[in-house]
C-alpha positions, 0 to 999 in steps of 0.5 A: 232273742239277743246275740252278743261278740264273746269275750277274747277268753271265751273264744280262747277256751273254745278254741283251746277246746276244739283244737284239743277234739281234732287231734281225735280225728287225725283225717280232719284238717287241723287248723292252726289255732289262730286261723280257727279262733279268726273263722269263729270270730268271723261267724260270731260278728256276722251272726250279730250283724244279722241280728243287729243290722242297723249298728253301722259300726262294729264297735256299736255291736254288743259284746264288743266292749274291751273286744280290741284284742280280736278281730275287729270287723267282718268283710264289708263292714267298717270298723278297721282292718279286714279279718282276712 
């Protein structure tokens, strides 16, 4: 099975799609759009990461060509500033 970073309109899309779903649920917490985008890109980096654990760096991840635009690593990983 492979895994792949999504492209920056990809996650743009999911996210404009998720932010729209929450405004049915006015009890959940809604958060801002870039902090959503920022977790997806979290679980979307560490997901490839476990599939590929030998890439010592992120840029090394597939997907992750013309990526430069998203957050650029996960914690503990080298590759540039912290996705915190």
């Amino acid at each position: 099975m492979s895994a792949f970073i999504v492209s920056p309109e990809t996650m743009h899309r999911a996210v404009a799609a998720i932010h729209a779903a929450r405004l049915d649920y006015p009890g959940l917490p809604n958060p801002s759009r870039n902090a959503l985008g920022r977790a997806l890109y979290t679980l979307n980096i560490e997901a490839v990461q476990q599939r590929y654990p030998d890439a010592n760096d992120i840029r090394d991840l597939p997907g992750w060509d013309g990526c430069e635009r998203m957050p650029d690593r996960s914690p503990g990983r080298s590759g540039g500033s912290s996705l915190a």
